[in-house]
N, C-alpha and C positions, 0 to 999 in steps of 0.2 A: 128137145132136139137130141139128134143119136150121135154117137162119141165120132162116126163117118161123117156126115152131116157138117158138124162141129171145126174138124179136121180140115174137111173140103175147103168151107165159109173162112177160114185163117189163112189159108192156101189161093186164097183167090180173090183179091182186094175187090172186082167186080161186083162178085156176089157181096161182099159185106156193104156196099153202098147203095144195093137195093133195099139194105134194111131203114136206110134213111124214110122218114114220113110216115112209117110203120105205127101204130099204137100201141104199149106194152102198159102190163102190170111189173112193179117193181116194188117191191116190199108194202104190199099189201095196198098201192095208190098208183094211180094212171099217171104216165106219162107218153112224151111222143118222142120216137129219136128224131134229133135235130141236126144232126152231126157225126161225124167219124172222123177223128186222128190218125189214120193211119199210122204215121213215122211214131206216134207217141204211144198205139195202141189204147187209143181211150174212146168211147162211146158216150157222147151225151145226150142226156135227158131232158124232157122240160114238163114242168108239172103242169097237168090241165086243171087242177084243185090248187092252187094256193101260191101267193105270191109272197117276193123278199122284199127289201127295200133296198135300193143300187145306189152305189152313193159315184161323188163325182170326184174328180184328179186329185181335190183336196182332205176329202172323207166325208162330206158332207152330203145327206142323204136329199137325193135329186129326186126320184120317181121308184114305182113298183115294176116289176118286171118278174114273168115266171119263173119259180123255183126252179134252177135247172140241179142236173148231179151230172159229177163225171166218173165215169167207171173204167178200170182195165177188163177190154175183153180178150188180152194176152198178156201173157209174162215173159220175163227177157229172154227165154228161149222158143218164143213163139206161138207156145201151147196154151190151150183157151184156159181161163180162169172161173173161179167159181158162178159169177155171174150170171152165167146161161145158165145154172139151174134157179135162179132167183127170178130170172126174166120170165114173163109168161105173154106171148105175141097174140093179141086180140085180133085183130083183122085175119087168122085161120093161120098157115101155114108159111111159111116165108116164103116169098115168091125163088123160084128153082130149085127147090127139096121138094 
């Protein structure tokens, strides 16, 4: 994605919530965005390879559920972080770039 692109996508919470449902590579294994934080500037993942184990209120491990990760795709002053060069968006091109 271009440093304009980039720019734009930070500048326009719209366009970042079409990345939701997207499919990405992310360090070398698939996942799907699931979610955007806006206020917190985080983007989360969920692995379609491999699950954790979730545990419940007490710590006690209940069921499996997908690996997720969370990432900043801004820093406190709004500008995108390294992430987008780590990302690689399977489904072609982001929808409005």
């Amino acid at each position: 994605m271009t440093d304009a692109a980039l720019k734009k996508l930070m500048e326009e919470p719209a366009m970042l919530m079409r990345l939701i449902g997207l499919r990405v590579r992310y360090l070398g294994e698939e996942f799907e965005v699931v979610d955007l934080l806006l206020e917190e500037g985080l983007v989360i993942l969920s692995s379609n390879e491999g699950d954790e184990v979730q545990e419940d209120c007490y710590g006690r491990p209940s069921r499996l559920v997908p690996r997720c990760e969370q990432l900043h795709f801004r820093d406190p002053h709004g500008q995108p972080t390294a992430i987008w060069q780590e990302i690689t968006f399977l489904d072609g091109p982001v929808p409005g770039f």
